[in-house]
TORDRENMI-173400 format. One record per residue (C-alpha): residue in three letters; x, y, z; residue number from 1. Coordinates in nm, 4 decimals. Last residue first. Layout:
BEGIN
{res:ALA | c1:X | c2:Y | c3:Z | n:NUM}
...
//
This chain:
BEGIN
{res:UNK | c1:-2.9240 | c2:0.0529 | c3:0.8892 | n:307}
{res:UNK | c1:-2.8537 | c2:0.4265 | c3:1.0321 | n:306}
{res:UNK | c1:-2.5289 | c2:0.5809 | c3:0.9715 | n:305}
{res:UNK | c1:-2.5351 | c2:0.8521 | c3:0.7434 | n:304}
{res:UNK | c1:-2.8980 | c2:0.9093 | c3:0.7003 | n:303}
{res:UNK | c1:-2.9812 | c2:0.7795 | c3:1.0444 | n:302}
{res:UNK | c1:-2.7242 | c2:1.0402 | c3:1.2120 | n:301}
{res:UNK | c1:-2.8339 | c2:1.3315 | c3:0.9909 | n:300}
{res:UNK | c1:-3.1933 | c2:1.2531 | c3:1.0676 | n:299}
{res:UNK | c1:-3.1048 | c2:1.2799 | c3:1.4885 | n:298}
{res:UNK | c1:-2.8610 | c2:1.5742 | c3:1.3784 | n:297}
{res:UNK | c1:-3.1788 | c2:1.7896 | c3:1.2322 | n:296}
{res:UNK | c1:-3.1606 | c2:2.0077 | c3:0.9186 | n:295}
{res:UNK | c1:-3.4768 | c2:1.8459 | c3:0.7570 | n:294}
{res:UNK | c1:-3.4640 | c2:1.6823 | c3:0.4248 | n:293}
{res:UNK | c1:-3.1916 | c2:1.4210 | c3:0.5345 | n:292}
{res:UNK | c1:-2.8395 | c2:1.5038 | c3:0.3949 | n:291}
{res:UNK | c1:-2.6410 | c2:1.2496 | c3:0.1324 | n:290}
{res:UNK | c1:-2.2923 | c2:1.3074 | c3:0.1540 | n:289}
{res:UNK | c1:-1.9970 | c2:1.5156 | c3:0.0196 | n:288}
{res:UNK | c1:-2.1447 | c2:1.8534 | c3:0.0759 | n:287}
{res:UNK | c1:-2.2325 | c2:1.8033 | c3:0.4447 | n:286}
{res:UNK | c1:-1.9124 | c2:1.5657 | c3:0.4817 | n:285}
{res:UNK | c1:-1.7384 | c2:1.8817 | c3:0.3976 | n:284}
{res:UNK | c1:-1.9633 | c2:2.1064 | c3:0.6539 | n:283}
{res:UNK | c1:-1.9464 | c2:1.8038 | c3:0.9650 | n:282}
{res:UNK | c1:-1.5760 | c2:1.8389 | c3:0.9445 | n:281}
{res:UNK | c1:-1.4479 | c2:1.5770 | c3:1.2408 | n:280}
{res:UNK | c1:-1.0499 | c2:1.5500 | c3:1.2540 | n:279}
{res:UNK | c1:-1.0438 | c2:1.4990 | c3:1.5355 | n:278}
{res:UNK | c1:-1.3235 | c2:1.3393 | c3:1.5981 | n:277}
{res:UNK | c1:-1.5986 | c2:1.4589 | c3:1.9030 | n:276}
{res:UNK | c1:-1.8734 | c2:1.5923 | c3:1.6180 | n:275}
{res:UNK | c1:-1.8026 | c2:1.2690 | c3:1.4524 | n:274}
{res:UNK | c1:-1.8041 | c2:1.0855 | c3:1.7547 | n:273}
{res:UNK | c1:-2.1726 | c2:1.1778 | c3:1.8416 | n:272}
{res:UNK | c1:-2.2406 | c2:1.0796 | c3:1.4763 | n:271}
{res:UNK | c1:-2.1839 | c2:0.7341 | c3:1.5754 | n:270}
{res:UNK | c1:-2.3734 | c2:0.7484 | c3:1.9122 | n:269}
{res:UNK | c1:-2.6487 | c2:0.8300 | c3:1.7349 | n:268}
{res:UNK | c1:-2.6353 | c2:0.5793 | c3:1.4822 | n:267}
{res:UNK | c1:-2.6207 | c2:0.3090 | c3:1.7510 | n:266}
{res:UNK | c1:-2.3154 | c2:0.0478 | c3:1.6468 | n:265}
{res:UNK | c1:-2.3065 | c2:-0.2480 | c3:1.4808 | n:264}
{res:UNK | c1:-2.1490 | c2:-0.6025 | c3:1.5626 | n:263}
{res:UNK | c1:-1.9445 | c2:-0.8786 | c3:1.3839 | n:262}
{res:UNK | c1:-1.7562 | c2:-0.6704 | c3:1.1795 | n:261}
{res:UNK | c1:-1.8908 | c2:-0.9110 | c3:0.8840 | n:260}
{res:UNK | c1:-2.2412 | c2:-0.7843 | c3:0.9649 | n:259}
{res:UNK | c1:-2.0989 | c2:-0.4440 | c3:1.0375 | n:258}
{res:UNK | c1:-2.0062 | c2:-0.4383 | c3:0.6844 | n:257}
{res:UNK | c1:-2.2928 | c2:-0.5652 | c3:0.5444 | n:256}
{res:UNK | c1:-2.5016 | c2:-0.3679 | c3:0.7290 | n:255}
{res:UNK | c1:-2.3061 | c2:-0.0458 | c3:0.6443 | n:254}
{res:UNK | c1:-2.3632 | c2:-0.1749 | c3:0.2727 | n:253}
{res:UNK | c1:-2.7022 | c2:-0.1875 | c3:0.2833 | n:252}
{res:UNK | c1:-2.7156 | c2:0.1828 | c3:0.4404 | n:251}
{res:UNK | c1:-2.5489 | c2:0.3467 | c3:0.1629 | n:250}
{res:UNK | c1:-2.4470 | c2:0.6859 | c3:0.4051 | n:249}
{res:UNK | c1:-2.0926 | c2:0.6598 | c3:0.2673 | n:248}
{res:UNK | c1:-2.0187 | c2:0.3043 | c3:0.3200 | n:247}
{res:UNK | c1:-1.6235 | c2:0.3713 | c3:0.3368 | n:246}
{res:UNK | c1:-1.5777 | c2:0.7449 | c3:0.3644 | n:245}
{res:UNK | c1:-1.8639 | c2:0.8828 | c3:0.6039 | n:244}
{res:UNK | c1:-1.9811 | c2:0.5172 | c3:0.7494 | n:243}
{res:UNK | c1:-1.6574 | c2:0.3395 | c3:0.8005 | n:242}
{res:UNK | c1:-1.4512 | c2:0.6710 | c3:0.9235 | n:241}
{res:UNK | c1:-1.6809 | c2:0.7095 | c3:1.1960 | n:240}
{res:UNK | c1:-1.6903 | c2:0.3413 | c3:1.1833 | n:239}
{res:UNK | c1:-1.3520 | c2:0.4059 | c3:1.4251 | n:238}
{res:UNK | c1:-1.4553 | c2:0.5886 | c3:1.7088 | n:237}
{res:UNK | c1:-1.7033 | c2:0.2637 | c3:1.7660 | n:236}
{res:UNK | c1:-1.4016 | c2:0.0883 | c3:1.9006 | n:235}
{res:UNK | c1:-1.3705 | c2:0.3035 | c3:2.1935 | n:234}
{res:UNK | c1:-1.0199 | c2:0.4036 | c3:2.2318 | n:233}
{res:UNK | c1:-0.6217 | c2:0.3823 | c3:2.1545 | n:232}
{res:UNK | c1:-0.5178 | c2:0.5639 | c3:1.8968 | n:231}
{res:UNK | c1:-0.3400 | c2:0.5280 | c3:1.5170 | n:230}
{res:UNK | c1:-0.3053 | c2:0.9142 | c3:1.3292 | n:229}
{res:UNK | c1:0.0383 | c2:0.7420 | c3:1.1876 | n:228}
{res:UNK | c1:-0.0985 | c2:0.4025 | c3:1.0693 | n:227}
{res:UNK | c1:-0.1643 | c2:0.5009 | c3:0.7328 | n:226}
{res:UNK | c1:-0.2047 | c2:0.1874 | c3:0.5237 | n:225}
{res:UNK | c1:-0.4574 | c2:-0.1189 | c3:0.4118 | n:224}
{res:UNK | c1:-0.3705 | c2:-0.3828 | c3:0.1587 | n:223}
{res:UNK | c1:-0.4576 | c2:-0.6184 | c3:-0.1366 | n:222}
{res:UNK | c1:-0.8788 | c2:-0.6287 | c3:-0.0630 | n:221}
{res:UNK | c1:-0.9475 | c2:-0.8112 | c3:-0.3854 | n:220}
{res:UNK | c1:-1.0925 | c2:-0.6339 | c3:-0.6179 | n:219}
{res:UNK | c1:-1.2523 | c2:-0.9377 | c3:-0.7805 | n:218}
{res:UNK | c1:-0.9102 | c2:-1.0552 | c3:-0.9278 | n:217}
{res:UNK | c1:-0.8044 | c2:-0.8129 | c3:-1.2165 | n:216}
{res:UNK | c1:-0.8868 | c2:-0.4917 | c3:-1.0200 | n:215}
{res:UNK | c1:-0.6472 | c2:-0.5555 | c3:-0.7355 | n:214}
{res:UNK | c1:-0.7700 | c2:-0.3217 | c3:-0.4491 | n:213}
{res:UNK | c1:-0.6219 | c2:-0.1354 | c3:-0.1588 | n:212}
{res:UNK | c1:-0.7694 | c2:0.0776 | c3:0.1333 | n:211}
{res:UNK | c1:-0.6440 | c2:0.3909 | c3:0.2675 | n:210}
{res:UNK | c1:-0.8490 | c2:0.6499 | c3:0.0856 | n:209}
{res:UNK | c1:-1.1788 | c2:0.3642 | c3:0.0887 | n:208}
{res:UNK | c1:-1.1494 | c2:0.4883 | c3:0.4694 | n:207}
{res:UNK | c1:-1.0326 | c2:0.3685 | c3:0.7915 | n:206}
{res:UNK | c1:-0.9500 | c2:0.7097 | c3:0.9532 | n:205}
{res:UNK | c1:-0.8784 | c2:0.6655 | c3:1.3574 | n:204}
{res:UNK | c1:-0.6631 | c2:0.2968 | c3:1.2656 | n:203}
{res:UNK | c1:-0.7912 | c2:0.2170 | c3:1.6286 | n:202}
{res:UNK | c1:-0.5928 | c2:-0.0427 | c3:1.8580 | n:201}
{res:UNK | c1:-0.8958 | c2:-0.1359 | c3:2.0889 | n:200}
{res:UNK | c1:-1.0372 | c2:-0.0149 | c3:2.4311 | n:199}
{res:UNK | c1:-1.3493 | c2:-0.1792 | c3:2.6394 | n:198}
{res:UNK | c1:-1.5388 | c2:0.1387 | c3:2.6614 | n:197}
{res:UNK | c1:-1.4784 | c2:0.3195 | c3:3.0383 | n:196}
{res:UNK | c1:-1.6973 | c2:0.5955 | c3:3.0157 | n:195}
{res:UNK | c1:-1.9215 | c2:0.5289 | c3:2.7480 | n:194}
{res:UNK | c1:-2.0256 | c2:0.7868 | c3:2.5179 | n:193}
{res:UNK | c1:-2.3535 | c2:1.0177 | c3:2.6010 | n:192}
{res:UNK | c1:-2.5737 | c2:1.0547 | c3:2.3655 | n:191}
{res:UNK | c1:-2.8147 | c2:1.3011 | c3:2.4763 | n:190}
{res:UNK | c1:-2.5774 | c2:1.5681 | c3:2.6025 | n:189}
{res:UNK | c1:-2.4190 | c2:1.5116 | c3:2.2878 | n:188}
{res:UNK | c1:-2.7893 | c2:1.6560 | c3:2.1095 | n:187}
{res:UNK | c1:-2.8429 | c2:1.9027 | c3:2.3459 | n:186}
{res:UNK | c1:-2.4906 | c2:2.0553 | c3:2.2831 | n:185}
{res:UNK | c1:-2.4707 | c2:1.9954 | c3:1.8774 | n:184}
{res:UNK | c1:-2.8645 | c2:2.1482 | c3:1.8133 | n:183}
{res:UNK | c1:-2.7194 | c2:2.5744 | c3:1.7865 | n:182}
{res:UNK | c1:-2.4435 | c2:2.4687 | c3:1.5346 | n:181}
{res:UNK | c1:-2.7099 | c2:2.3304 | c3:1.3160 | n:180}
{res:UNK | c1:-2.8974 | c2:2.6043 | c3:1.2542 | n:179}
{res:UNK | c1:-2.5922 | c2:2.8328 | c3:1.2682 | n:178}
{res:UNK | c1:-2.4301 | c2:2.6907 | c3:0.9669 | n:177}
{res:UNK | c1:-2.1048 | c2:2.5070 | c3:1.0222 | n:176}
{res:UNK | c1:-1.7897 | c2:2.7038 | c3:0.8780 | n:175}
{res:UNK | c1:-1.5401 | c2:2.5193 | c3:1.0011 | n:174}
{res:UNK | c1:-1.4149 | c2:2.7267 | c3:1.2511 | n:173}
{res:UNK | c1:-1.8003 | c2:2.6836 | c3:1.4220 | n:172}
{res:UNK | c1:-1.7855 | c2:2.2965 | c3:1.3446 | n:171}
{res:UNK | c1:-1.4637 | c2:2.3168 | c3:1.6223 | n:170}
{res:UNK | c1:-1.6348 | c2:2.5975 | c3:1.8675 | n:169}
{res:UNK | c1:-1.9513 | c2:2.3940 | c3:1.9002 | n:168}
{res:UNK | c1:-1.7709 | c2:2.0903 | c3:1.9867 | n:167}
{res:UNK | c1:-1.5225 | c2:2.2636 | c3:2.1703 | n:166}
{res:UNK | c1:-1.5764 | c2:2.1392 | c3:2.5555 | n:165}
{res:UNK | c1:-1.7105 | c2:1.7742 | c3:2.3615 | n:164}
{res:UNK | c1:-1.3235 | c2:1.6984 | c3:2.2414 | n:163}
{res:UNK | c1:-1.1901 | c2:1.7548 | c3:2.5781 | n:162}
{res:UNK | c1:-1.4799 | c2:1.5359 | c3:2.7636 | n:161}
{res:UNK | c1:-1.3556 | c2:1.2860 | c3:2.5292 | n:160}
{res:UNK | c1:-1.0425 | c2:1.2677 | c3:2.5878 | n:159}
{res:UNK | c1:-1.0860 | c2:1.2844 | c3:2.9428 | n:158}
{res:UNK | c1:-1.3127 | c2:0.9562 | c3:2.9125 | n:157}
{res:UNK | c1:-1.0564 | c2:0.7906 | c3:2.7277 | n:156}
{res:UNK | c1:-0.7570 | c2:0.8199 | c3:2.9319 | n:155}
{res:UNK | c1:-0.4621 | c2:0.7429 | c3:2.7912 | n:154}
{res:UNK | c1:-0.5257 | c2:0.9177 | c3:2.4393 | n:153}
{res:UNK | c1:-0.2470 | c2:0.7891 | c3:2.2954 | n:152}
{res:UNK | c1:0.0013 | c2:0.5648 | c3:2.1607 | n:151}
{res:UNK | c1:0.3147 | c2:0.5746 | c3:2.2596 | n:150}
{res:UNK | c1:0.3945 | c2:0.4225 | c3:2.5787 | n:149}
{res:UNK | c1:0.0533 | c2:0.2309 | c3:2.5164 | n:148}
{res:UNK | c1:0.1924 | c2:0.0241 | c3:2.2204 | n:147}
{res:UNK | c1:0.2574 | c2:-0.3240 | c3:2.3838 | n:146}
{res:UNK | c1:-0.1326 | c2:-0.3431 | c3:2.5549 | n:145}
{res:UNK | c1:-0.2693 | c2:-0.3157 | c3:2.1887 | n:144}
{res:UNK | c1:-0.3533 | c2:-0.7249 | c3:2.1648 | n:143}
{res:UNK | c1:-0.5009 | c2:-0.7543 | c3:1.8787 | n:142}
{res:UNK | c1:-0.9501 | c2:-0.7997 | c3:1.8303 | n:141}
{res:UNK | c1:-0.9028 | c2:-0.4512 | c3:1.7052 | n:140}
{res:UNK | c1:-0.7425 | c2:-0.4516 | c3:1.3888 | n:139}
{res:UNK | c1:-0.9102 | c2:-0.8274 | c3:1.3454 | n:138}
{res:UNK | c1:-1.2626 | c2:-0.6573 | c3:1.3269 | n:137}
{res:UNK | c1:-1.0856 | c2:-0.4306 | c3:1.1250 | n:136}
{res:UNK | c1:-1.0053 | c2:-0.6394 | c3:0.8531 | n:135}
{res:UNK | c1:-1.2659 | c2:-0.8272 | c3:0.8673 | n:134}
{res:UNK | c1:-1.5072 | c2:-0.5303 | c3:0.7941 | n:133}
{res:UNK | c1:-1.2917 | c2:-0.4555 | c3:0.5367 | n:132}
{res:UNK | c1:-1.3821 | c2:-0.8312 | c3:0.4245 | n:131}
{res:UNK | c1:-1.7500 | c2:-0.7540 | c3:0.4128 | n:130}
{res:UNK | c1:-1.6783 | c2:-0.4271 | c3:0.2457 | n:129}
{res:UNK | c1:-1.4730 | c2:-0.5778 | c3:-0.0364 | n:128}
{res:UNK | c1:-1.7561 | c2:-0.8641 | c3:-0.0964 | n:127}
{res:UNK | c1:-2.0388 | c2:-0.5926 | c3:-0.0961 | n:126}
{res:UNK | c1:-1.8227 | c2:-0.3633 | c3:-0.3452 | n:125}
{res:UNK | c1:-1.7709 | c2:-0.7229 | c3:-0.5340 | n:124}
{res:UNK | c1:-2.1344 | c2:-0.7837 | c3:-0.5884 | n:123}
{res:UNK | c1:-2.2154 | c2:-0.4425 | c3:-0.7145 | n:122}
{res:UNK | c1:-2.0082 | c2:-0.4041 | c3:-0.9725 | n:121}
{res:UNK | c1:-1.6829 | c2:-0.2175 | c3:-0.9063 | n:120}
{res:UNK | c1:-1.5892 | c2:0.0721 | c3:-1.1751 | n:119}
{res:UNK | c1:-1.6931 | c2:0.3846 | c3:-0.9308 | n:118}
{res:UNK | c1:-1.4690 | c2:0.2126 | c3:-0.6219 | n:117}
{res:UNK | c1:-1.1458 | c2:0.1850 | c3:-0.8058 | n:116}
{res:UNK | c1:-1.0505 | c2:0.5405 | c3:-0.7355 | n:115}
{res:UNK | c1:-1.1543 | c2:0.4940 | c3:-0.3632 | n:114}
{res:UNK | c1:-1.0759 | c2:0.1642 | c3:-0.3489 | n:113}
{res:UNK | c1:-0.7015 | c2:0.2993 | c3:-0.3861 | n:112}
{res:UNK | c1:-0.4977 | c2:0.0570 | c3:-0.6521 | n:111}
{res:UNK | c1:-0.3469 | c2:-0.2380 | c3:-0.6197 | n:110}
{res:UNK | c1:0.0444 | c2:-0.3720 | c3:-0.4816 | n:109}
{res:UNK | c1:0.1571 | c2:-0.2695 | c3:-0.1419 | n:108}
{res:UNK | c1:0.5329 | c2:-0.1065 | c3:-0.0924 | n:107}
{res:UNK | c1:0.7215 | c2:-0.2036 | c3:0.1996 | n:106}
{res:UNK | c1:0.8129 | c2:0.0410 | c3:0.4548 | n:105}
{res:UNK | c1:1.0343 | c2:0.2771 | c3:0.5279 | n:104}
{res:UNK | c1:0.9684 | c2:0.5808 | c3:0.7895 | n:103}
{res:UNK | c1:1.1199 | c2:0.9069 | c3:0.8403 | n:102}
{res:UNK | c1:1.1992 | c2:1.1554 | c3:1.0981 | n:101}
{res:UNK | c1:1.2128 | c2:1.5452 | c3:1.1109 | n:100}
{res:UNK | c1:1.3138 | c2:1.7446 | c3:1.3857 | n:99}
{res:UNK | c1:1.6094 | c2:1.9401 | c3:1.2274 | n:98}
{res:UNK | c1:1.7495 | c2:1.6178 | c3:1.0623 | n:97}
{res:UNK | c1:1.6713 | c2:1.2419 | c3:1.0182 | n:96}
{res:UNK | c1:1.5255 | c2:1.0659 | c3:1.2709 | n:95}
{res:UNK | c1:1.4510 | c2:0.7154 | c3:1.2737 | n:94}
{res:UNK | c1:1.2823 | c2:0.4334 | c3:1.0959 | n:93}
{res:UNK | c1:1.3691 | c2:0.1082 | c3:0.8887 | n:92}
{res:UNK | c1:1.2096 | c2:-0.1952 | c3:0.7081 | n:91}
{res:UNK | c1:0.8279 | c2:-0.1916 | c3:0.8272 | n:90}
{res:UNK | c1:0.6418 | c2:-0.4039 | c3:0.6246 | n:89}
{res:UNK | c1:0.3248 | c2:-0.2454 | c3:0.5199 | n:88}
{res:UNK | c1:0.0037 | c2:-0.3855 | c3:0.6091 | n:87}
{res:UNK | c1:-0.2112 | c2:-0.7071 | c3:0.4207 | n:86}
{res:UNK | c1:-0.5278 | c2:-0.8020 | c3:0.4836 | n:85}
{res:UNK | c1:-0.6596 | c2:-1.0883 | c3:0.7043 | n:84}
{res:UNK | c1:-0.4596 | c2:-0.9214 | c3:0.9665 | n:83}
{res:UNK | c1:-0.1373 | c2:-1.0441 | c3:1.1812 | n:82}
{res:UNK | c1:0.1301 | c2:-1.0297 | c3:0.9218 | n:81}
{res:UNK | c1:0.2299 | c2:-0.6578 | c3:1.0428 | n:80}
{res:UNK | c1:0.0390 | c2:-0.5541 | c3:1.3069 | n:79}
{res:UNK | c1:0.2732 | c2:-0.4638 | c3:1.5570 | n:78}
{res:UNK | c1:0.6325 | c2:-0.3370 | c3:1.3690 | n:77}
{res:UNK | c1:0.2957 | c2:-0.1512 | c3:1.1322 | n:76}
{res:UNK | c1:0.2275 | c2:0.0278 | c3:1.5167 | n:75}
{res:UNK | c1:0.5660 | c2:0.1258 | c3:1.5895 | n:74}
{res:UNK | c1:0.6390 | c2:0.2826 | c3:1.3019 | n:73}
{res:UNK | c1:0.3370 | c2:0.4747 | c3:1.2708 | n:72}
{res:UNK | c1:0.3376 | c2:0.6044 | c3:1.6095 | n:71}
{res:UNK | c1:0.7043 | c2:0.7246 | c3:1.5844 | n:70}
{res:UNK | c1:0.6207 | c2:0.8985 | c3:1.2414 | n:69}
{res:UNK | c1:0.2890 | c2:1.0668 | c3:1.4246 | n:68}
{res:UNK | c1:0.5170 | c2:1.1908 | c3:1.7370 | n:67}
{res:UNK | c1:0.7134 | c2:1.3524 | c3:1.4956 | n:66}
{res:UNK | c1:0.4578 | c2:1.5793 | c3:1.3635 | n:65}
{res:UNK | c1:0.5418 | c2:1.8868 | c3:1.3719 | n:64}
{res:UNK | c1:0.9146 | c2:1.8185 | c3:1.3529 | n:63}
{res:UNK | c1:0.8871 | c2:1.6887 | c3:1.0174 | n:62}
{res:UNK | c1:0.7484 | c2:1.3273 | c3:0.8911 | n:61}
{res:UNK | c1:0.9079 | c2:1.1466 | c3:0.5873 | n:60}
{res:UNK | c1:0.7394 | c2:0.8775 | c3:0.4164 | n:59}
{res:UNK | c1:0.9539 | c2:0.6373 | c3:0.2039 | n:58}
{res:UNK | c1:0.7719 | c2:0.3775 | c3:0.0030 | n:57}
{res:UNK | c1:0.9676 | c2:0.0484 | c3:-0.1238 | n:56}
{res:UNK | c1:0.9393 | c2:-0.2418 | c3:-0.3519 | n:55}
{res:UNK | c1:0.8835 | c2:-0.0999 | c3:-0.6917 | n:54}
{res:UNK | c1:1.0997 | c2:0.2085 | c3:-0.6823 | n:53}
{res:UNK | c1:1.0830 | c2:0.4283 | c3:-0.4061 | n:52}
{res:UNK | c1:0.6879 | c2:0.5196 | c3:-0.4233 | n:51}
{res:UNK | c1:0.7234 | c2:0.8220 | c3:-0.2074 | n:50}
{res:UNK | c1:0.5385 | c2:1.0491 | c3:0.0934 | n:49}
{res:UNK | c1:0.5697 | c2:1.3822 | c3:0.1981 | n:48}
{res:UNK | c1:0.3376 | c2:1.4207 | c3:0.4811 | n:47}
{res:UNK | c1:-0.0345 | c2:1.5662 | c3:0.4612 | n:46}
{res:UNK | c1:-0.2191 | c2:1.3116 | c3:0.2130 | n:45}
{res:UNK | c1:-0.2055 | c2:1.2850 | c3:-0.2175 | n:44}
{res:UNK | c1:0.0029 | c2:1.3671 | c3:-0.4894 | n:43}
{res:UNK | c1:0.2190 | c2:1.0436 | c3:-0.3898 | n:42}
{res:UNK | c1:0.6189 | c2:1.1292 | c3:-0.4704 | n:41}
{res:UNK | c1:0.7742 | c2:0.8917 | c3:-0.7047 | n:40}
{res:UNK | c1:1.1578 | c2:0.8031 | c3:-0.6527 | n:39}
{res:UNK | c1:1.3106 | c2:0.5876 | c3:-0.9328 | n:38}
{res:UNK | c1:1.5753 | c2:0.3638 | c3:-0.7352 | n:37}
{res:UNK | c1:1.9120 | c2:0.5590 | c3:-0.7901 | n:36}
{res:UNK | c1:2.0244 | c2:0.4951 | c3:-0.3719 | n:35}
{res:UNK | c1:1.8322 | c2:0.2910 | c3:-0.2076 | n:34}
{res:UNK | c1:2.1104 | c2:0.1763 | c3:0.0438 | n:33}
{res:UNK | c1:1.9230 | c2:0.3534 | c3:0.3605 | n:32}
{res:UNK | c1:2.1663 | c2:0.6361 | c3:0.2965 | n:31}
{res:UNK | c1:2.1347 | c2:0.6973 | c3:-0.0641 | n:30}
{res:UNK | c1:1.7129 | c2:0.6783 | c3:-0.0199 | n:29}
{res:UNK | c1:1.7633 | c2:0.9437 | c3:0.2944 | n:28}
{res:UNK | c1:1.9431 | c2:1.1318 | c3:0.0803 | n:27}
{res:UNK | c1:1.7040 | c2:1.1332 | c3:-0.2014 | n:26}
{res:UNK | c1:1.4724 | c2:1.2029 | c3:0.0256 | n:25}
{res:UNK | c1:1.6071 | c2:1.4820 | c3:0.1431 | n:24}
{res:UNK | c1:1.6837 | c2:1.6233 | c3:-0.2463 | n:23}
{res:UNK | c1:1.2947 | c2:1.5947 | c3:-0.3032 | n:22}
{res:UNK | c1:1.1828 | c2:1.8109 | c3:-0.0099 | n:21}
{res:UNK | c1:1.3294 | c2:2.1448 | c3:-0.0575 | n:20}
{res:UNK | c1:1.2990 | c2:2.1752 | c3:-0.4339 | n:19}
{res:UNK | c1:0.9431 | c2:1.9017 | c3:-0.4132 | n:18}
{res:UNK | c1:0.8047 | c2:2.2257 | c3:-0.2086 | n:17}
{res:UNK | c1:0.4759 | c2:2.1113 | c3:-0.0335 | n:16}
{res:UNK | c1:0.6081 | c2:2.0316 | c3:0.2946 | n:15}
{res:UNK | c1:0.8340 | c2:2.3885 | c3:0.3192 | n:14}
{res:UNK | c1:0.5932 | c2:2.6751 | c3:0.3204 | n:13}
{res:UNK | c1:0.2702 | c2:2.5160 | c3:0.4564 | n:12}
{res:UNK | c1:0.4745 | c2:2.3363 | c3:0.6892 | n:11}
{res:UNK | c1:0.6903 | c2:2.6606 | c3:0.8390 | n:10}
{res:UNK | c1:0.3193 | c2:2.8651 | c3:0.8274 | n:9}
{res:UNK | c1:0.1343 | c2:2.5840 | c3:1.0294 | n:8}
{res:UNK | c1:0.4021 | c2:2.5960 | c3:1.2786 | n:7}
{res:UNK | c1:0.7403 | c2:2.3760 | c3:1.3798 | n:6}
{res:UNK | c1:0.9292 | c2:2.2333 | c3:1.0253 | n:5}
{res:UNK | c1:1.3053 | c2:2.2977 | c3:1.0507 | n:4}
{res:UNK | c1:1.4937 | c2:2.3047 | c3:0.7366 | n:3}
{res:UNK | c1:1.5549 | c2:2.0129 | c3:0.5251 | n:2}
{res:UNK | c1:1.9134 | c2:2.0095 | c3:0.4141 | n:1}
//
């Protein structure tokens, strides 16, 4: 039985173990009439998650992050069929035991963009982009009035306000040098994010991670996943994600992507909402990105996510 999952240390001890983890799931399989499909667990992301035989995945949340299994469910029931790309079906959801809960979906075909990405000529990345950009221009042209009992933040502008109080603190933790660290108040004082944005459904990490491909036909955009960190917000708190882990500071293809989007953003305001993310890291997407010659946010924000 899957013991109870509450702090860091609990998750850190128990998520990881496939002794612990791998027998649940083979109970949940048994009881959701799966029982003896071949169960594959994914080596990558923060829940357990597994390829259940061809047709299925099973992703199991604990108590930690409960909340995160009801918002995923909820949000593929929503979106399902109603994107130019596909989601996962939702077949069945619930708790489980001590806290934790699962989710069953469908299984996509194709492989991650991100592996596929290095093998991709250069026409076809600009096709995939262009119809990511679809994709989420349709993400958050839906209706997201039926999800607000679950989804958060509520209120945007206290959201943010939250997020800018520890800024400084947040890249601090992280391990942000000092000479940048010291530019992050004037330069959110200088950018400041609407108020009242017109909201949208926002996936919160759209990223090559949680995109699909099929290699044989053009890579061909075959699905996009990982509802569970879903919010309600400013749509231009999403091409945070675009622009670190999608276009990754190529500045053609963040125009062809916005092109298809339909609009573009101000850089500025885009890096202001990395600082303000949640899960914002400005040292890893230091190392993982191109940086401008001079430690300055205003040439960090062009590099990344200027046009």
């Amino acid at each position: 039985m899957l013991p109870p999952v509450d702090t860091d240390e609990e998750w850190d001890a128990v998520v990881p173990d496939e002794a612990v983890v791998r027998p649940a799931a083979e109970d949940l399989c048994e009881r959701l009439g799966l029982a003896g499909a071949p169960l594959t667990r994914y080596g990558e992301g923060s829940q357990p998650v597994y390829a259940v035989g061809e047709r299925h995945v099973l992703k199991l949340f604990p108590g930690a992050a409960a909340n995160d299994a009801v918002t995923e469910a909820r949000v593929l029931g929503h979106v399902h069929g109603r994107l130019p790309v596909p989601t996962p079906q939702l077949h069945d959801s619930g708790a489980y035991v001590n806290g934790w809960r699962y989710v069953l979906m469908s299984r996509l075909p194709g492989r991650g963009l991100h592996l596929a990405w290095p093998g991709i000529p250069a026409a076809d990345r600009e096709r995939v982009v262009a119809r990511a950009g679809e994709a989420l221009a349709a993400l958050h042209a839906l209706d997201h009035a039926p999800l607000t009992d679950v989804i958060g933040p509520g209120d945007w502008r206290e959201f943010t306000e939250r997020q800018r109080a520890d800024a400084v603190g947040r890249q601090r933790r992280h391990g942000l040098p000092e000479e940048w660290l010291e530019q992050i108040p004037d330069f959110l004082d200088g950018v400041p994010t609407p108020p009242a944005p017109r909201t949208a459904l926002l996936h919160t990490e759209f990223m090559r991670q949680h995109l699909l491909v099929d290699p044989a036909d053009g890579h061909r955009l075959t699905g996009l996943f990982d509802f569970e960190p879903a919010m309600i917000g400013d749509p231009a708190y999403d091409f945070v994600g675009v622009g670190l882990f999608v276009t990754r500071g190529e500045p053609g293809l963040l125009t062809r992507f916005t092109t298809a989007y339909g609009r573009g953003f101000e850089p500025r305001l885009l890096l202001a909402y990395t600082l303000l993310h949640v899960y914002g890291n400005l040292p890893w997407y230091l190392r993982e990105l191109p940086a401008p010659t001079e430690p300055r946010l205003d040439a960090l924000a062009d590099t990344w996510f200027g046009h």
